[in-house]
Rosetta silent file (secondary structure, phi, psi, omega in degrees, C-alpha in Angstrom):
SEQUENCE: XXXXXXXXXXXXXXXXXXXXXXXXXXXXXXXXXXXXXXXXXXXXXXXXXXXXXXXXXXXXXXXXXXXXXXXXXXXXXXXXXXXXXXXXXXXXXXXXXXXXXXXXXXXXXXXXXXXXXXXXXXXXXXXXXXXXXXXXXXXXXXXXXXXXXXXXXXXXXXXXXXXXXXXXXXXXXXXXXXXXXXXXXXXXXXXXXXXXXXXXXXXXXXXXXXXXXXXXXXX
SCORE:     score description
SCORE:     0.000 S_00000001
   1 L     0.000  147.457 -174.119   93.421   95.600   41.444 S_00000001
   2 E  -123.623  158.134  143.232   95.933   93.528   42.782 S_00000001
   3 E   -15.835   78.094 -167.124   95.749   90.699   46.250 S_00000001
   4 E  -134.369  140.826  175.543   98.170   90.077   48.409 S_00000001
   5 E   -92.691   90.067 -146.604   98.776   87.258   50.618 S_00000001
   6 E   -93.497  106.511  168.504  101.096   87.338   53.781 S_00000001
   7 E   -90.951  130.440 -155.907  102.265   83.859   54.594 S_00000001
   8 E  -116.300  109.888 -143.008  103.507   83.390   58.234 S_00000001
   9 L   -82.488  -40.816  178.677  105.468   79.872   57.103 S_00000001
  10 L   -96.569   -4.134 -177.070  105.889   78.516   61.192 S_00000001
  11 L  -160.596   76.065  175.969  102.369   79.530   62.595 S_00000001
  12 H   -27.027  -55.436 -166.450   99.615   78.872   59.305 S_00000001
  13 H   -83.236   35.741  168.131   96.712   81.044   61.704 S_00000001
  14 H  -102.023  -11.358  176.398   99.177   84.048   61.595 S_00000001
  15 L   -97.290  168.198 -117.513   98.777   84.432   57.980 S_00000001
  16 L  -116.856    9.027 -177.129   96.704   87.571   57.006 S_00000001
  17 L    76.792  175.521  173.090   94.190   85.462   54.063 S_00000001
  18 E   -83.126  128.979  155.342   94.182   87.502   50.533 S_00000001
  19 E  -129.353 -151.093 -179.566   93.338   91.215   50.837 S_00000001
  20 L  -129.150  -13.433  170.095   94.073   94.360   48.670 S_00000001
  21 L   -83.490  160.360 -163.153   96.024   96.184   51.204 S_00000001
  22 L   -79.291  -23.806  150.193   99.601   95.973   50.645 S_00000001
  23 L  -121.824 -175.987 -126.107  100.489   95.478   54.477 S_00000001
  24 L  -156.036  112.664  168.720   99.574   93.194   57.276 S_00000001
  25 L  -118.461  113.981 -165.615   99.847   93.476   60.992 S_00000001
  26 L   -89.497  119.854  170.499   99.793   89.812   62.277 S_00000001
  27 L  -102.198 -166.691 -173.019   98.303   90.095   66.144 S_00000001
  28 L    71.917   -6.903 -174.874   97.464   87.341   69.024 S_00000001
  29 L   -49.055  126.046 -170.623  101.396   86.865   68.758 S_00000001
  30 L   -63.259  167.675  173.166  103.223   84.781   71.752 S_00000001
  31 L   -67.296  149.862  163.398  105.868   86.606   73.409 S_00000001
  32 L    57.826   -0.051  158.042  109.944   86.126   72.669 S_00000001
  33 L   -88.899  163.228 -165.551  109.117   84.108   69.802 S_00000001
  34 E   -99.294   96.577 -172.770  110.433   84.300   65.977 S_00000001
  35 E   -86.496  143.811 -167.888  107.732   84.562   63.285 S_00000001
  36 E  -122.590   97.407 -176.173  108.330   83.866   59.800 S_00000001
  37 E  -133.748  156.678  174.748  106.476   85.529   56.695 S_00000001
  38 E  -129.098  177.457  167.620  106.853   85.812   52.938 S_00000001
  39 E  -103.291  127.465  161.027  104.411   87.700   50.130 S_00000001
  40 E  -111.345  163.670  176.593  102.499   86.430   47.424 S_00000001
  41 E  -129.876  146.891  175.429  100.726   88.899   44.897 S_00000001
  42 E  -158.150  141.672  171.955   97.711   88.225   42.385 S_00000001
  43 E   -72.292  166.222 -178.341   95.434   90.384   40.221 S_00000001
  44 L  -101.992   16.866 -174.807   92.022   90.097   41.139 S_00000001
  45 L   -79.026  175.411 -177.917   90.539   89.330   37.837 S_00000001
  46 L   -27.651  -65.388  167.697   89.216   86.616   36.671 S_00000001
  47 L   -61.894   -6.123 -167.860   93.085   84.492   35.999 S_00000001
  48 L    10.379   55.779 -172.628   93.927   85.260   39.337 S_00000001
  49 L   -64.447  117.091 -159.822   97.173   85.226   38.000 S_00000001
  50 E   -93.329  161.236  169.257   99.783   84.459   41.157 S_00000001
  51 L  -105.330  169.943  157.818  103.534   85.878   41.353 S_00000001
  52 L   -79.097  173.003 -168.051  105.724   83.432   43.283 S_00000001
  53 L   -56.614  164.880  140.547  106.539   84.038   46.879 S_00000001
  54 L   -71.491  165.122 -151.698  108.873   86.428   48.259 S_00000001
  55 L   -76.533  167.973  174.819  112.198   85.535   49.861 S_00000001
  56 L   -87.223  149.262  179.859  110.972   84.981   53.808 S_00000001
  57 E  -131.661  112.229  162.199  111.778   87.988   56.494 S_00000001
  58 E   -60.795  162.594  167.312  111.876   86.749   60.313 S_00000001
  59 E  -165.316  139.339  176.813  111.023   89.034   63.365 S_00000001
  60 E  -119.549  147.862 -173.996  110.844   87.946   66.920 S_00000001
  61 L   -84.336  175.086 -146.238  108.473   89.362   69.312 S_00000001
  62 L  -112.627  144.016  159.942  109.675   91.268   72.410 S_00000001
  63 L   -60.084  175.125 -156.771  109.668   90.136   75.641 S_00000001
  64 L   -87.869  126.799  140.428  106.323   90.655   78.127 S_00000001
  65 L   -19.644  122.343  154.432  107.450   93.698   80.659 S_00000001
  66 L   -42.658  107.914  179.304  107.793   93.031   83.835 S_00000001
  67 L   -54.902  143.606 -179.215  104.459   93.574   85.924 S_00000001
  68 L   -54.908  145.124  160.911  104.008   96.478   88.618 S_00000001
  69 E  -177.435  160.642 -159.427  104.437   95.344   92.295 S_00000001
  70 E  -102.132  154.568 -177.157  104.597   96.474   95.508 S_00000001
  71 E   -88.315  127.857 -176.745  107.612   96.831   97.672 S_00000001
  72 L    14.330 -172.163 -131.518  107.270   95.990  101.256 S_00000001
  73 L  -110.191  167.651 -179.818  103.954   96.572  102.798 S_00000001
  74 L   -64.407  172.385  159.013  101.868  100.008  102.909 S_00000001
  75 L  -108.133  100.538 -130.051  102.747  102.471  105.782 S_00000001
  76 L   -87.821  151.900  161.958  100.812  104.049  108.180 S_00000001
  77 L   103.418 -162.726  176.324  102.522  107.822  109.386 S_00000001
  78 L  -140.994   59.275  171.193  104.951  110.192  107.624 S_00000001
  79 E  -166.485  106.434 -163.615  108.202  107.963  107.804 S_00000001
  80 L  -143.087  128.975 -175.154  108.488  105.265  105.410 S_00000001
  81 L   -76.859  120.378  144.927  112.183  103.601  104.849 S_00000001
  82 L    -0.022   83.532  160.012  113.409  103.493  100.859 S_00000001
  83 L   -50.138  139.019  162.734  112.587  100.089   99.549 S_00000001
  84 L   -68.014  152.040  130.674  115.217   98.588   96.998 S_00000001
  85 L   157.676  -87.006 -175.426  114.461   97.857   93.647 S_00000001
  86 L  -170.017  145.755  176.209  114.104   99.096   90.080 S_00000001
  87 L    53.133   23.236 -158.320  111.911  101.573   88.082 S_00000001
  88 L   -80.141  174.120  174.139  110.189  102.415   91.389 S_00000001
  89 E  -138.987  143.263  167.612  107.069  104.857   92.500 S_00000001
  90 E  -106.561  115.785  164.846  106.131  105.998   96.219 S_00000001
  91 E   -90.659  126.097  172.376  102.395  106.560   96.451 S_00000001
  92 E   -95.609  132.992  165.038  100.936  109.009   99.389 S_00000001
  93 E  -115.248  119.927  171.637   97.793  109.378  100.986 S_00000001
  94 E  -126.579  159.875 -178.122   96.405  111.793  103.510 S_00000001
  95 E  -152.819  109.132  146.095   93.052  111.567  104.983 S_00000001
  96 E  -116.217  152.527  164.650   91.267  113.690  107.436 S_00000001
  97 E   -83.712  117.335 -173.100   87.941  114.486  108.975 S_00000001
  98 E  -115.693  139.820  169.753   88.049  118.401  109.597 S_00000001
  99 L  -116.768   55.258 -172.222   85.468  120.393  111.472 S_00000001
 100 L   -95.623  149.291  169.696   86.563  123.107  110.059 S_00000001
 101 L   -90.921  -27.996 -165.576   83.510  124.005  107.420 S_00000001
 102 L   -53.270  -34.889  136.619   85.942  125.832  105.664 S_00000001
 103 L   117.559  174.295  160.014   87.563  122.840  105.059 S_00000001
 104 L  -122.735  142.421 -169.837   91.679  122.222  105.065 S_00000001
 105 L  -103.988  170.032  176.214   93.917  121.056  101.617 S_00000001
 106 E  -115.121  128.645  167.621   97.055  119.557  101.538 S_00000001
 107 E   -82.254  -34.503 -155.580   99.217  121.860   98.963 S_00000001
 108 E  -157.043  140.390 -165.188  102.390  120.356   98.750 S_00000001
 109 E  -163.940  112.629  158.346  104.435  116.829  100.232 S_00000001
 110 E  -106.725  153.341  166.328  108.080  116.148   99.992 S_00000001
 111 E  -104.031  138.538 -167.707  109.910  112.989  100.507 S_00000001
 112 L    24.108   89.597  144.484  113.618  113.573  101.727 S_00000001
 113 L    51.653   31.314  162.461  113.314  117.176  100.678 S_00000001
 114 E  -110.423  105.762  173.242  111.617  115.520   97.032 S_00000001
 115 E   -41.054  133.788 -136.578  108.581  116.816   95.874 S_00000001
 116 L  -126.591  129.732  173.667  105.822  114.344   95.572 S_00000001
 117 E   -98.000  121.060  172.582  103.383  115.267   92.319 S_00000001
 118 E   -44.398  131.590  169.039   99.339  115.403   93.144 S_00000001
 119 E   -96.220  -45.213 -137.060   97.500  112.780   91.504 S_00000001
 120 E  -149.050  173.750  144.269   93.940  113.230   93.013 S_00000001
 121 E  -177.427  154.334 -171.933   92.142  114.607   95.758 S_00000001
 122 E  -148.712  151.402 -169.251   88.504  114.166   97.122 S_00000001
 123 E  -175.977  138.816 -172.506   86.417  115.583   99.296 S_00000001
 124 E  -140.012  131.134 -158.126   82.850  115.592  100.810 S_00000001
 125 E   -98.718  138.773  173.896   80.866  118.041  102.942 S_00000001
 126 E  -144.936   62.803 -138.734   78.599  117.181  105.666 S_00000001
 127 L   -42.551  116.288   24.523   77.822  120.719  107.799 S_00000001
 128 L  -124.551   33.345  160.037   79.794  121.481  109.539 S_00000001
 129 E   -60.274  127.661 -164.918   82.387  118.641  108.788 S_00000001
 130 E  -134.582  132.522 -158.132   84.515  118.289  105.892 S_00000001
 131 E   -94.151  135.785  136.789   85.733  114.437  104.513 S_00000001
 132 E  -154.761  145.383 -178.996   88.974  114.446  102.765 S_00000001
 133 E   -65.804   93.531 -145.131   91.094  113.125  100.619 S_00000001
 134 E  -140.854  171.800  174.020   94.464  113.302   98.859 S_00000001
 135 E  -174.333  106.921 -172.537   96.924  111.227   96.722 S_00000001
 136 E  -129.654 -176.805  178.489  100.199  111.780   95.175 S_00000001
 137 E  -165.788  147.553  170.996  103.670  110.088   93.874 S_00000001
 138 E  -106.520  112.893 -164.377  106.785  110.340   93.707 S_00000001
 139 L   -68.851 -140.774 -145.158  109.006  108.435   90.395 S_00000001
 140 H   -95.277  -83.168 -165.444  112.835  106.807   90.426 S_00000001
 141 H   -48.712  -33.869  132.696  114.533  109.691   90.247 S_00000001
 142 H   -14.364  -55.855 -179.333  112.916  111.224   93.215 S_00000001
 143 H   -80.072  -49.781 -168.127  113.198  108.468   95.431 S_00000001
 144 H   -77.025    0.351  176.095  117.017  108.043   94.690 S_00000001
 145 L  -101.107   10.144 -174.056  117.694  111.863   95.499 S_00000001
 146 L   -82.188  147.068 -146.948  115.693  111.488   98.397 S_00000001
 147 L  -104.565  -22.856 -159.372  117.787  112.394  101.600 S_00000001
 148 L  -156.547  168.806  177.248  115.731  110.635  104.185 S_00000001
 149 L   -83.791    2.785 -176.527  112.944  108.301  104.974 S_00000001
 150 E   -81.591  163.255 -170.849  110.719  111.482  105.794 S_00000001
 151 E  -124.208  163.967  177.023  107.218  112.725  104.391 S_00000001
 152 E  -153.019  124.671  171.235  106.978  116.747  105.245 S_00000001
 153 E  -133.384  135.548  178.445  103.012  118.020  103.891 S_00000001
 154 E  -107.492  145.039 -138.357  102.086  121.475  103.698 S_00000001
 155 E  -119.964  142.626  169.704   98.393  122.279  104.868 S_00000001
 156 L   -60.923  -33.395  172.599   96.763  125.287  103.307 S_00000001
 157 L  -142.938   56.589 -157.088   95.632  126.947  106.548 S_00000001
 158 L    36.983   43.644  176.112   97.702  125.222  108.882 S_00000001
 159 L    84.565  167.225 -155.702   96.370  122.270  108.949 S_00000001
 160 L  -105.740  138.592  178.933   93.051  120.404  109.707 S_00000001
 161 L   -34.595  -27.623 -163.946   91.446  120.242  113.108 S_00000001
 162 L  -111.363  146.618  149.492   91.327  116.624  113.566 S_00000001
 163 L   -44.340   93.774 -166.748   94.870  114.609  113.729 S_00000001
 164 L   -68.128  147.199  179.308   95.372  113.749  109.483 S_00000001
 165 E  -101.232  133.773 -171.177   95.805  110.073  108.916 S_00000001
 166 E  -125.199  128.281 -171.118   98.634  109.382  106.389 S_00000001
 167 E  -139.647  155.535 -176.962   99.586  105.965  104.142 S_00000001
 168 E  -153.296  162.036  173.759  102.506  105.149  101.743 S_00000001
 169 E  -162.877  131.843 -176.902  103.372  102.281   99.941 S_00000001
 170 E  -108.630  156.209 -170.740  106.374  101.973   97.198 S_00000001
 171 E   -95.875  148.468  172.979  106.108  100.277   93.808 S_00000001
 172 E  -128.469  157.979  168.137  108.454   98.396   91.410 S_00000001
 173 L    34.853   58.673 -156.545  108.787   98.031   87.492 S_00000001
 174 L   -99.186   92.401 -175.645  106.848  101.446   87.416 S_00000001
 175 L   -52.416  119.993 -178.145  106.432  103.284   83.679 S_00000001
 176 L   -65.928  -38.641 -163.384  108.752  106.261   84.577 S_00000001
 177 L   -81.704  -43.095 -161.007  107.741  108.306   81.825 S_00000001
 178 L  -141.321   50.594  155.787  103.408  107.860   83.085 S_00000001
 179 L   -14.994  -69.539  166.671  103.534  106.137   86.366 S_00000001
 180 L   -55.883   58.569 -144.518   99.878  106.830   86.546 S_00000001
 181 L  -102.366 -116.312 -147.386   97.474  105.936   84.255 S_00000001
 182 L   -76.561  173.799 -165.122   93.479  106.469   84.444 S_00000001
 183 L  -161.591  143.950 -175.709   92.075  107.019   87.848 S_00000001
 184 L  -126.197  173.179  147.085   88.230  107.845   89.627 S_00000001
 185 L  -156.311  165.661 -164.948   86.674  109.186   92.842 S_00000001
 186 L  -143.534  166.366 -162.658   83.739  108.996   94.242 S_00000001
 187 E   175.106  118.963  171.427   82.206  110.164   96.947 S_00000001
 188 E  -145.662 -176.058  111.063   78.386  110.335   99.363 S_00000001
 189 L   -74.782   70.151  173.216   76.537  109.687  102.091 S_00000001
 190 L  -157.134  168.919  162.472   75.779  106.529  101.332 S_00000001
 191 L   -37.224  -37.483 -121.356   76.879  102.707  101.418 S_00000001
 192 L  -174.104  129.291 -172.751   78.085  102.001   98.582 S_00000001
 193 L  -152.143  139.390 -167.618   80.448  104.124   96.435 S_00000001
 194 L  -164.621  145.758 -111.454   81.466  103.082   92.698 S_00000001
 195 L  -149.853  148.544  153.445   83.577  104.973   90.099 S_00000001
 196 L   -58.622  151.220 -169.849   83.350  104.485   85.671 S_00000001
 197 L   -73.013  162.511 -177.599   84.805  101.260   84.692 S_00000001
 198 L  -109.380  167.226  172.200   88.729  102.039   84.069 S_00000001
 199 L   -94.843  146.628  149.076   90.778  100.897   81.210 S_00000001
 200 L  -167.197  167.489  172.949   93.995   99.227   82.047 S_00000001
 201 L  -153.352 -153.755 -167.197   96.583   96.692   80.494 S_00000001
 202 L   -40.779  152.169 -179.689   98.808   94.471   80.551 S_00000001
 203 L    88.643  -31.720 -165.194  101.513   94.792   83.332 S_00000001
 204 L   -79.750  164.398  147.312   99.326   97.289   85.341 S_00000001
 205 L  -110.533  133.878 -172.266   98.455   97.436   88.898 S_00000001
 206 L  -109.563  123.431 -176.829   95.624   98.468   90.094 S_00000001
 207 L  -123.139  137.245 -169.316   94.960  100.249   93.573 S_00000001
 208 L   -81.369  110.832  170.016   91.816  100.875   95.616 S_00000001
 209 L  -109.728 -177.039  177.593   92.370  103.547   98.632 S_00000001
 210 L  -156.764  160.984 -179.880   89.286  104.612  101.008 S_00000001
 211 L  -156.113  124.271  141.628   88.205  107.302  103.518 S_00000001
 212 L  -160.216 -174.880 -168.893   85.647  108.059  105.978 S_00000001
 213 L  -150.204  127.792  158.648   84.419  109.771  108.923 S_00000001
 214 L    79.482 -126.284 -163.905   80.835  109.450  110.425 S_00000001
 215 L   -93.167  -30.916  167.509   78.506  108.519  108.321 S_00000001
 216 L   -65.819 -173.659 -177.745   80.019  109.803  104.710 S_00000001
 217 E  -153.359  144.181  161.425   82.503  108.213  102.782 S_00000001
 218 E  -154.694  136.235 -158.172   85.105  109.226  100.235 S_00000001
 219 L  -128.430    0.000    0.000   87.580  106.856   97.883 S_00000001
């Protein structure tokens, strides 16, 4: 069997030690920097009989992404002015207490006449009161065909008995393609409300919303 030995020539604890597979993936690497490695080869037998190196082959690592952040401050209401900036997301929230038992949903929420995609929605029953919850976004291209600074949400049975409370808040340096990634809710009559731990990673931001009415709660 034969050895092989990846030497990274500018950063010694980048080089991979002798193994038998034939490639190498050097991690822990800084950012925007230029790494330098060549190959040695050796049977494993006894002679450990070495080849000399290979010529060296450079590669520089990529710069870090630019981390998510928010754009001016959230927004209470269903009129929230376009923020400038790049790669953005609009996130939406409705919240009402209805005392309806039946309960009321929010179906559907454009921004300037742009449809807003559901992320989430939560909800908790307390008879004959009903706690709820909603959450959606809107990407780049949305927001830059968007006509107006308006939110327009369509209510399943014309809406919930109670006056719905509504927040927005827009985003920068957003992944366009998965704007979202993993997400919880939770939800009692109790103090204390707490969700599986989430993965997330570099670059992300992570946001907490909340809701309640009397004595439940739902997030």
């Amino acid at each position: 069997p034969v050895e092989y030995y990846f030497e990274c020539t500018n950063d010694g604890s980048k080089s991979s030690g002798w193994q038998t597979s034939a490639s190498y993936v050097a991690t822990g690497l800084l950012d925007s920097t230029q790494y330098t490695f060549n190959v040695t080869a050796r049977d494993s037998s006894a002679a450990q009989t070495e080849t000399a190196a290979s010529s060296n082959a450079s590669a520089t690592t990529p710069a870090p992404a630019p981390e998510v952040a928010l754009i001016g401050s959230w927004t209470n209401g269903l009129s929230h002015a376009t923020e400038a900036g790049s790669n953005r997301a609009l996130i939406f929230t409705a919240h009402h207490q209805d005392n309806q038992s039946g309960g009321s949903y929010a179906t559907a929420v454009s921004y300037g006449g742009q449809a807003l995609t559901q992320i989430d929605e939560s909800e908790y029953y307390t008879d004959p009161y009903h706690y709820y919850v909603t959450a959606w976004v809107l990407d780049e291209a949305g927001i830059a065909a968007a006509s107006d600074g308006n939110f327009s949400v369509t209510w399943d049975d014309g809406g919930p008995s109670n006056t719905p409370g509504y927040s927005s808040q827009f985003l920068s340096n957003v992944d366009q393609a998965s704007p979202i990634g993993a997400f919880a809710t939770a939800n009692c009559d109790c103090e204390l409300l707490s969700t599986s731990a989430l993965p997330s990673a570099e670059g992300d931001l992570v946001l907490l919303a909340a809701t309640h009415g009397g004595n439940s709660a739902s997030s």
